[in-house]
C-alpha positions as CSV (number, residue, x, y, z in Angstrom):
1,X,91.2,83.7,101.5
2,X,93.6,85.7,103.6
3,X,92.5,88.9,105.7
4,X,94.1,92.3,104.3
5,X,92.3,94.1,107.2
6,X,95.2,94.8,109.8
7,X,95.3,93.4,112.9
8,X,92.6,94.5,115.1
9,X,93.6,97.5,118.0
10,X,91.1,97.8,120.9
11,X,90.7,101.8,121.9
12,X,87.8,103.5,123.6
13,X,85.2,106.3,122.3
14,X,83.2,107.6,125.4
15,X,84.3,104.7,127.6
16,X,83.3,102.0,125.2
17,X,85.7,99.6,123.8
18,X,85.5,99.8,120.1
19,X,88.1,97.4,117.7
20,X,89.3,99.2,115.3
21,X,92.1,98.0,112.7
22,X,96.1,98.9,112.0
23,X,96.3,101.9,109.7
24,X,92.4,103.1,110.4
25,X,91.5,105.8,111.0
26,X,89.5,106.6,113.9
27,X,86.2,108.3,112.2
28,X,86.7,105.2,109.6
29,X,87.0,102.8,112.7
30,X,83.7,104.3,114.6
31,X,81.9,104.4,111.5
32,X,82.5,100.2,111.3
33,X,81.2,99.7,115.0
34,X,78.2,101.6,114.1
35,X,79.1,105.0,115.6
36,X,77.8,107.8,113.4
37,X,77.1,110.9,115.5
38,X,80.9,112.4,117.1
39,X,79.1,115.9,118.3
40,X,76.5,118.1,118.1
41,X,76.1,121.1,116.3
42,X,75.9,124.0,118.1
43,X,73.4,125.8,116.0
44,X,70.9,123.4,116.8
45,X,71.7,120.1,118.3
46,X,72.0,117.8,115.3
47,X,74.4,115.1,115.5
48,X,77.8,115.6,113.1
49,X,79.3,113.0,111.7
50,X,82.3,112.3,108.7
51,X,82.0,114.5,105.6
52,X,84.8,115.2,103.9
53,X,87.1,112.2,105.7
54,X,90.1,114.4,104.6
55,X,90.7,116.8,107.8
56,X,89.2,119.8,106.3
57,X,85.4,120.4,107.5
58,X,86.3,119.6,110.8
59,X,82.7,117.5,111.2
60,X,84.0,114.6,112.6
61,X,86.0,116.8,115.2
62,X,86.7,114.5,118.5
63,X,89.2,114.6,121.9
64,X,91.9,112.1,121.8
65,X,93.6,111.9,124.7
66,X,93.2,115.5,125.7
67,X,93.7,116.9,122.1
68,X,91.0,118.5,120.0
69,X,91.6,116.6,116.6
70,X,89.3,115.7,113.4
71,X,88.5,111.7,113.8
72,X,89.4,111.4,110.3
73,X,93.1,112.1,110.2
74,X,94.2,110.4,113.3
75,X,94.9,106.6,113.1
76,X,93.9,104.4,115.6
77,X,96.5,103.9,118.3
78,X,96.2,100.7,121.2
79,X,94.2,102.1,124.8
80,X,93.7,105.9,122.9
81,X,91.3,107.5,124.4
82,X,88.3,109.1,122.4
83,X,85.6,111.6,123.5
84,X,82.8,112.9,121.5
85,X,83.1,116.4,121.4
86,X,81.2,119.0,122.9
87,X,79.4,121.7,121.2
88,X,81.3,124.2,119.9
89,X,80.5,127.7,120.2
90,X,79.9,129.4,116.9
91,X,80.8,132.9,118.2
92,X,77.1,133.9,117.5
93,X,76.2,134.1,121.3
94,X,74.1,131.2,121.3
């Protein structure tokens, strides 16, 4: 039985070495290691994770490499860098 998976590509997510695979995305990739939670919500505290896995609910909302970008619509690049967001404000004055 062959593999149809992609070849695997090693990146990081909060200085951890996660494999993802060629043509993942990244949320999709995290969510295979195991990785659920990608921020907080700023209302109160809950982890976030993928919703909508299409770009538009911004839940799964990460940094790669210094850009603010939903998990779900990059694809995994070799070395990227990826940081689980911070909170983000919801203009409420919390």
């Amino acid at each position: 039985m062959s593999d149809n998976r992609g070849a695997s590509i090693d990146f990081y997510f909060d200085g951890r070495v996660v494999t993802g695979r060629s043509g993942q995305s990244v949320a999709v990739a995290l969510w295979d290691a195991g990785i659920r939670a990608l921020r907080r919500s700023p209302v109160d505290g809950a982890p976030r994770a993928m919703f909508c896995a299409i770009g538009i609910c911004q839940e799964c909302v990460v940094t790669i490499d210094g850009v603010r970008r939903p998990s779900c619509t990059a694809v995994v690049q070799p070395g990227m860098r990826v940081l689980s967001a911070p909170e983000l404000s919801t203009g409420l004055g919390r």
